[in-house]
Wavefront OBJ file of the C-alpha trace (Angstrom):
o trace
v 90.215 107.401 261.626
v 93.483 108.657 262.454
v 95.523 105.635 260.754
v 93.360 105.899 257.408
v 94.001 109.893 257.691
v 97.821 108.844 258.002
v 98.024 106.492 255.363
v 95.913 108.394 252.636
v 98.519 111.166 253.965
v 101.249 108.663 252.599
v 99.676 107.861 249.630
v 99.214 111.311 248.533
v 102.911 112.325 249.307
v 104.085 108.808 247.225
v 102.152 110.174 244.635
v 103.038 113.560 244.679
v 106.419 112.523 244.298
v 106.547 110.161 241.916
v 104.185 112.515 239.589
v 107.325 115.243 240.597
v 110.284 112.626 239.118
v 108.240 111.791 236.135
v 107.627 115.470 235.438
v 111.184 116.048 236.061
v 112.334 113.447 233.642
v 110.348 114.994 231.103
v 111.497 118.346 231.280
v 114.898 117.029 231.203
v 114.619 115.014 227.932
v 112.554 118.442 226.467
v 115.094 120.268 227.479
v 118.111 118.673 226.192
v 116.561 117.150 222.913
v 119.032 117.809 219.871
v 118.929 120.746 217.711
v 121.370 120.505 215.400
v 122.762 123.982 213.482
v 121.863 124.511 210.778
v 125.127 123.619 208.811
v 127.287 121.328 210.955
v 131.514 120.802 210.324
v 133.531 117.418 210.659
v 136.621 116.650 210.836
v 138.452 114.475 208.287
v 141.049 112.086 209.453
v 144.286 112.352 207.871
v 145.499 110.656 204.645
v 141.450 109.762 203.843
v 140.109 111.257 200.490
v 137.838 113.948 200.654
v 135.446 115.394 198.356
v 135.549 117.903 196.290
v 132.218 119.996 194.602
v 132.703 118.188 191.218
v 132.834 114.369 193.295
v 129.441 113.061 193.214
v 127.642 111.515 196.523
v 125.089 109.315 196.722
v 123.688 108.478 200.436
v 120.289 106.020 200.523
v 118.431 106.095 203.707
v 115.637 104.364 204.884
v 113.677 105.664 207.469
v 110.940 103.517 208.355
v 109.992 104.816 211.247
v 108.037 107.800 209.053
v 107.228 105.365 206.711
v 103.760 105.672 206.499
v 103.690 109.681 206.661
v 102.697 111.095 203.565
v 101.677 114.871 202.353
v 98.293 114.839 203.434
v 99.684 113.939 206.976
v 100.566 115.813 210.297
v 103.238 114.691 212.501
v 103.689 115.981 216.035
v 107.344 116.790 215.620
v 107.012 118.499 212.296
v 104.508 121.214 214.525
v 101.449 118.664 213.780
v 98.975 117.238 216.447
v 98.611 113.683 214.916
v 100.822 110.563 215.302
v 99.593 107.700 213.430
v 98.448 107.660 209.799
v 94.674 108.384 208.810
v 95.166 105.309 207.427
v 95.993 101.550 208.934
v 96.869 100.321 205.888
v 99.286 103.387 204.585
v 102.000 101.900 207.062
v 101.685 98.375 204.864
v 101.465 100.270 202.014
v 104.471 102.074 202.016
v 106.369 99.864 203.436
v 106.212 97.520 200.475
v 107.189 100.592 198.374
v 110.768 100.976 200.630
v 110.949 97.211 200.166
v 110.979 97.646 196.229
v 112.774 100.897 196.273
v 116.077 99.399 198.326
v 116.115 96.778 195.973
v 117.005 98.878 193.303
v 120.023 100.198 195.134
l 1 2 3 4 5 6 7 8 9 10 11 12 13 14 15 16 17 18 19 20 21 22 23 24 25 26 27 28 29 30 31 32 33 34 35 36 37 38 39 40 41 42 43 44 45 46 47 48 49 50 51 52 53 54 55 56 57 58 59 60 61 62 63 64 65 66 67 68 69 70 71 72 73 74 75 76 77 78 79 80 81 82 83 84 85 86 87 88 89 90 91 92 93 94 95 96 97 98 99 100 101 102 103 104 105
């Protein structure tokens, strides 16, 4: 009786603190998770052109990783509770659109 009131003992502690690093890990990556400001500064290495307000800039981006998010969905990190489309399909969907779309560019 003693032993298995020992080892349960161990068990419990094991658990205790393993539930204690994961926790810990958790709070660490909440904690430190970037916010960027608002309006963020660079600096420009010397003898490169820079732009000007009349210069024209055209960046394409493709994340796929919202790609089948639409406006009738709710993400988790936008505030929202869900994290996969109401649809399985939308994901396919969409990401033929992307394909089409970057081949334009």
């Amino acid at each position: 009786m003693a032993k298995t009131k020992k080892y349960l003992k161990g068990m419990g502690m094991f658990l205790l603190v393993l539930m204690g690093l994961i926790l810990g890990v958790l709070l660490f990556f909440t904690l430190r998770e970037y916010r960027p400001k608002p309006i963020e500064t660079t600096d420009t290495p010397s003898g490169e052109k820079t732009l000007s307000v009349e210069d024209s800039l055209r960046i394409l981006t493709c994340n796929t990783g919202y790609g089948s998010l639409d406006a009738s969905e709710d993400f988790f990190m936008d505030g929202g509770s869900r994290v996969q489309p109401n649809k399985p399909e939308a994901g396919r969907e969409k990401s033929a659109w992307y394909w089409k779309v970057s081949l334009c560019f």
